[in-house]
C-alpha positions as CSV (number, residue, x, y, z in Angstrom):
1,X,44.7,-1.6,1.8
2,X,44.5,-5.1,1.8
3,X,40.8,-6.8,1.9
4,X,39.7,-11.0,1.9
5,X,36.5,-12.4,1.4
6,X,36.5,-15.8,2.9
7,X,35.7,-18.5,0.8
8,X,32.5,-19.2,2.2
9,X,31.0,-15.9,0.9
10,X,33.1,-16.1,-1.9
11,X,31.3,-19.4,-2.8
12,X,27.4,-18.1,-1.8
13,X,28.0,-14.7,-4.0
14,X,30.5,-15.1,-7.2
15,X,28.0,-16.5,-9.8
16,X,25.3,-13.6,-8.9
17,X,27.8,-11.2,-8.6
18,X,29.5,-12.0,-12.0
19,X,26.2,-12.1,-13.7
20,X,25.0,-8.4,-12.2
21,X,28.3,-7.0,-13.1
22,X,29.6,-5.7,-16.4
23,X,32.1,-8.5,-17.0
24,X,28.9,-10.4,-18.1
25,X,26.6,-8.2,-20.1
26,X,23.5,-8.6,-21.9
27,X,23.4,-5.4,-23.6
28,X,25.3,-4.1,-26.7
29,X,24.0,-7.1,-29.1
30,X,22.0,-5.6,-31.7
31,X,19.6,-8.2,-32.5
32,X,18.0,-8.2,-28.9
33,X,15.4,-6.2,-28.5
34,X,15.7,-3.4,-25.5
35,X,13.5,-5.3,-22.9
36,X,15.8,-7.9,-23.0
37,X,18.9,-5.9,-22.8
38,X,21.1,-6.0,-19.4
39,X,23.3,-3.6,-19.0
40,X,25.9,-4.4,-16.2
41,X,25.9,-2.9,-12.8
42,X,28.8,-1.1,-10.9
43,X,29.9,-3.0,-7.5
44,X,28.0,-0.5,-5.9
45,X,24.9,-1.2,-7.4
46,X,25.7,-4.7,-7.3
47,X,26.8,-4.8,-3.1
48,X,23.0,-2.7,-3.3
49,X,21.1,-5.5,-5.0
50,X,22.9,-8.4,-2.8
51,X,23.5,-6.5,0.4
52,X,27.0,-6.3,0.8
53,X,29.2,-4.0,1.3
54,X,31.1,-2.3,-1.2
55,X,34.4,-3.7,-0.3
56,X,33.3,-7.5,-0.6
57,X,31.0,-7.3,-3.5
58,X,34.2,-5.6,-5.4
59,X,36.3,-8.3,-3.9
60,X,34.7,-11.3,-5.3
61,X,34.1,-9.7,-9.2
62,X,38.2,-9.3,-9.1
63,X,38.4,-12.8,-8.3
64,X,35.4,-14.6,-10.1
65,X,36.8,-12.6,-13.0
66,X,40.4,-14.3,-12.6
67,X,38.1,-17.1,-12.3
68,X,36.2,-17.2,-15.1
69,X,38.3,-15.4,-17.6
70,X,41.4,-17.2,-18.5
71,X,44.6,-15.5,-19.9
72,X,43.8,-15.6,-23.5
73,X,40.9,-13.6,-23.0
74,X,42.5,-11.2,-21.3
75,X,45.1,-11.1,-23.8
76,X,42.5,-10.2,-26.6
77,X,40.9,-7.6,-24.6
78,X,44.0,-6.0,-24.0
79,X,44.3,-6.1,-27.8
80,X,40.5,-5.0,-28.6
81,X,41.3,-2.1,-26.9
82,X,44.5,-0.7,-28.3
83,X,43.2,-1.2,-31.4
84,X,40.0,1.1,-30.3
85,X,42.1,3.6,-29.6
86,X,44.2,4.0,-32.0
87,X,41.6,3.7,-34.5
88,X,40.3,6.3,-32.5
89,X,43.3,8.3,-32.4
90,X,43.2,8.3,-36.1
91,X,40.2,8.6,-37.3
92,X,38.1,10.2,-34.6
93,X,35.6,7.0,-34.5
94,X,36.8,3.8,-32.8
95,X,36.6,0.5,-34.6
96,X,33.6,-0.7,-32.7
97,X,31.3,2.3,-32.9
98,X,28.5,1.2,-35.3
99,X,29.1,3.3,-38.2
100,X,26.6,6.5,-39.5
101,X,25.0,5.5,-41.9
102,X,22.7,8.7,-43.4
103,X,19.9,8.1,-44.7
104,X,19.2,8.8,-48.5
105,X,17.1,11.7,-49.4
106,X,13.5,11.1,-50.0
107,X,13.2,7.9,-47.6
């Protein structure tokens, strides 16, 4: 199934829906408190929030990705995660899981 946004709507929606999706998160950083933590939204949610339809909103986070992204960022994603897994594989905890710490006795 082929789909196309034309570039009209494309133009009115791709910064919002970049921002609302989870290629653009405010979320996992550590050092921001949970109030300001966003995580991001599936295109459901996000065609929801904008009123779209599933198909478009999808459609223009594909290509505002593209967009925004360029290849060497895709390149080390591609590499974050194979490393994940195999860390993963090996050790039963991935590489960017924030490590258990236990507390000491008596604190």
């Amino acid at each position: 199934m082929s789909y196309f946004v034309d570039p009209e709507t494309y133009r009115a929606y791709k910064d919002r829906v970049l921002e609302l999706s989870q290629s653009i998160q405010i979320n996992y950083p550590e050092h921001l408190p949970p109030e300001k933590r966003r995580p991001g939204l599936s295109d459901e949610q996000i065609a929801e929030r904008l009123g779209l339809d599933v198909f478009t909103a999808r459609e223009i986070r594909c290509v505002a990705e593209r967009e925004y992204y360029g290849l060497d960022e895709w390149q080390k994603a591609l590499e974050f995660k194979e490393r994940a897994c195999r860390d993963y594989a090996k050790r039963g905890l991935s590489s960017v899981t924030k490590k258990y710490k236990p507390k000491p006795k008596g604190g």
